[in-house]
C-alpha positions in Angstrom: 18.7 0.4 -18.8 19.1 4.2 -19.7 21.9 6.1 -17.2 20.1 9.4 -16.2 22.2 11.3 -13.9 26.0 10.2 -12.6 27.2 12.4 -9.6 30.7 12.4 -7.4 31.5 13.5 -3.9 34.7 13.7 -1.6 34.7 14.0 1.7 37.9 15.1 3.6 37.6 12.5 6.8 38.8 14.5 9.6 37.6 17.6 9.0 34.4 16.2 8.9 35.0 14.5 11.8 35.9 17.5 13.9 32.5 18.9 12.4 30.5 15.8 13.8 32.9 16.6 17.6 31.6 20.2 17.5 29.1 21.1 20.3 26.1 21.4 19.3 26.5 20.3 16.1 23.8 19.1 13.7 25.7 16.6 11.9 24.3 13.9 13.3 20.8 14.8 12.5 21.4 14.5 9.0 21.9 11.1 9.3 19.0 8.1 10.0 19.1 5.9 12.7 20.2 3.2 10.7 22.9 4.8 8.9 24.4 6.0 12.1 24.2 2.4 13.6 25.4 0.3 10.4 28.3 3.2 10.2 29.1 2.2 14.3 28.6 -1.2 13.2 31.3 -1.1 10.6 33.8 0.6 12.7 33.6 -1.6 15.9 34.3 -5.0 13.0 36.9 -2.8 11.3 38.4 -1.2 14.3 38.8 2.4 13.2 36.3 5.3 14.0 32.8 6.1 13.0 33.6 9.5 11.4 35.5 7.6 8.6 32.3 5.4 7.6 29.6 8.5 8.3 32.1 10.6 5.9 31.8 7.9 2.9 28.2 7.8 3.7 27.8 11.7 3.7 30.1 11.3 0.2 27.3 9.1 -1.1 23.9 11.7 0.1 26.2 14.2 -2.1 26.7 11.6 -5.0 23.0 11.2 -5.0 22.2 14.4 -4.7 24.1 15.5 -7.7 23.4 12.7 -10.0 19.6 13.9 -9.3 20.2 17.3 -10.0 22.3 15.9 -13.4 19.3 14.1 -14.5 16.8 17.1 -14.4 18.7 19.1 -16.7 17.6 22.0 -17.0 14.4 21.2 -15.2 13.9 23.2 -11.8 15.4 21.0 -8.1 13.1 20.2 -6.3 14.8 21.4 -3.3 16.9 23.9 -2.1 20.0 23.7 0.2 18.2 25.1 2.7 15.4 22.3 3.0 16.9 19.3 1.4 15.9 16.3 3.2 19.4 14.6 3.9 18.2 11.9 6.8 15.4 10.9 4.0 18.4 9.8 1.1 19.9 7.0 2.8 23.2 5.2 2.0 22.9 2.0 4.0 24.1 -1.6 3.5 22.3 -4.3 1.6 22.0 -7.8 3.2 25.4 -8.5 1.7 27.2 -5.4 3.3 26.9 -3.7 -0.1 25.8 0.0 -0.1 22.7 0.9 -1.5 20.5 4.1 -1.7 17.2 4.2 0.3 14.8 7.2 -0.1 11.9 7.5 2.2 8.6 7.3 1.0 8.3 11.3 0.2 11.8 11.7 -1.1 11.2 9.2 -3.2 7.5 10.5 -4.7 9.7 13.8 -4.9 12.2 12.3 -7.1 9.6 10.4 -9.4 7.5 13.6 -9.8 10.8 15.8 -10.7 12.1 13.4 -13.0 11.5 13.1 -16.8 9.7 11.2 -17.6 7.7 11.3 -13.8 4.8 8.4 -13.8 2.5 11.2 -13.8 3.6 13.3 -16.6 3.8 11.9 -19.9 7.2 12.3 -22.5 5.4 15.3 -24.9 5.1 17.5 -21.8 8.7 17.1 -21.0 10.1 17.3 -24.5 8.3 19.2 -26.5 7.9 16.7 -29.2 7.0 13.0 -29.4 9.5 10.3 -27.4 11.6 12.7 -26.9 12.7 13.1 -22.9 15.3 15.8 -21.8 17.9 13.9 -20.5 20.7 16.3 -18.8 22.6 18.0 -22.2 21.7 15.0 -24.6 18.2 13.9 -25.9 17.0 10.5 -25.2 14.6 8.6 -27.0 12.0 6.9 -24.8 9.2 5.0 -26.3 5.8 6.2 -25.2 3.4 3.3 -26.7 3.2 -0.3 -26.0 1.9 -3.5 -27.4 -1.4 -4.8 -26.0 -1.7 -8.4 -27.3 -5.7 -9.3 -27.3 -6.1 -13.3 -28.0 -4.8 -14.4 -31.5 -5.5 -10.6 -32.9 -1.6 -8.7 -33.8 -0.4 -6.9 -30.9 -1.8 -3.0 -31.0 0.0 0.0 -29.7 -1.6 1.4 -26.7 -0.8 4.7 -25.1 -1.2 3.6 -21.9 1.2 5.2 -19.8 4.3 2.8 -18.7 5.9 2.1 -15.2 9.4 3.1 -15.0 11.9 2.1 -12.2 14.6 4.2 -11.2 17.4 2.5 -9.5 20.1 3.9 -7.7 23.6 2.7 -8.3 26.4 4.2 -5.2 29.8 3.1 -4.4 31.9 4.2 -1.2 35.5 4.5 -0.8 37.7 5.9 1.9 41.5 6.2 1.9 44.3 8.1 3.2 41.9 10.4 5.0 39.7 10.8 2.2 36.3 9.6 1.6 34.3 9.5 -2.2 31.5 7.7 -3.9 30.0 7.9 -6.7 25.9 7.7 -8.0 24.0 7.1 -11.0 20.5 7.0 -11.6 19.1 4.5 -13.7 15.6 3.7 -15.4 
């Protein structure tokens, strides 16, 4: 497992939460469904208010967001703030209440096609030079042939490309009016 990006967020609890009060307000909308009903959720069993659990989880969509942006380097985002799809990064609760980052099914072909190295680019595009991946400001050395055993013949290198999975790593707090997490990307 190779860290690629590590991002950190805080989250000032009631200010936000006068933000989600305000008429009008679009706060809400950056939110799914599900993360505005497992935040409810959470607050009804904990018996404080919603704005407190929807402020960790709005700390988290920033986590994530920056430990992408970390892990492209110097690599171009693939979104701007204008149009960065924040109901489609999800911060939601495992089966075991843990959080956990969910990316729809577009978000998360974004991320694979922005990151080095994407399935469908291959580690001499990205680098410049053999195995070598950008990483952020340090150089990572990724291996970019594999061993195809055929029978009792020696394994042979083959250069067919490799599946990576990216996992996303998030943990919420909230205290004394503040709210943080923290994100890293994996492969």
């Amino acid at each position: 497992m190779s860290v690629l990006g590590l991002g950190h967020d805080v989250v000032d609890v009631s200010a936000f939460a006068e933000q989600l009060a305000e008429p009008g307000s679009r706060m809400r909308g950056l939110f799914s469904v599900r993360e505005v009903r497992q935040a409810g959720e959470r607050a009804r069993r904990k018996n404080d208010d919603e704005s407190t659990h929807l402020a960790a989880k709005w700390a988290g969509k920033e986590a994530v967001l920056k430990a992408w942006c970390d892990a492209l380097g110097d690599m171009p985002n693939p979104y701007t703030i204008e149009n960065i799809p924040w109901n489609g990064i999800e911060i939601v609760d495992d089966s075991r209440s843990r959080p956990c980052v969910a990316l729809r099914p577009d978000v998360e072909r974004k991320l694979r096609a922005s990151l080095p190295p994407a399935a469908s680019r291959n580690s001499d595009e990205m680098s410049g030079a053999p195995g070598l991946v950008r990483m952020g400001p340090a150089v990572m050395r990724m291996p970019i042939v594999t061993p195809v055993s055929t029978g009792s013949a020696p394994a042979a290198a083959s250069s067919a490309s490799v599946s990576l999975v990216f996992r996303w790593h998030v943990s919420l707090s909230h205290d004394g009016g503040i709210a943080s997490a923290v994100a890293m990307l994996t492969v």
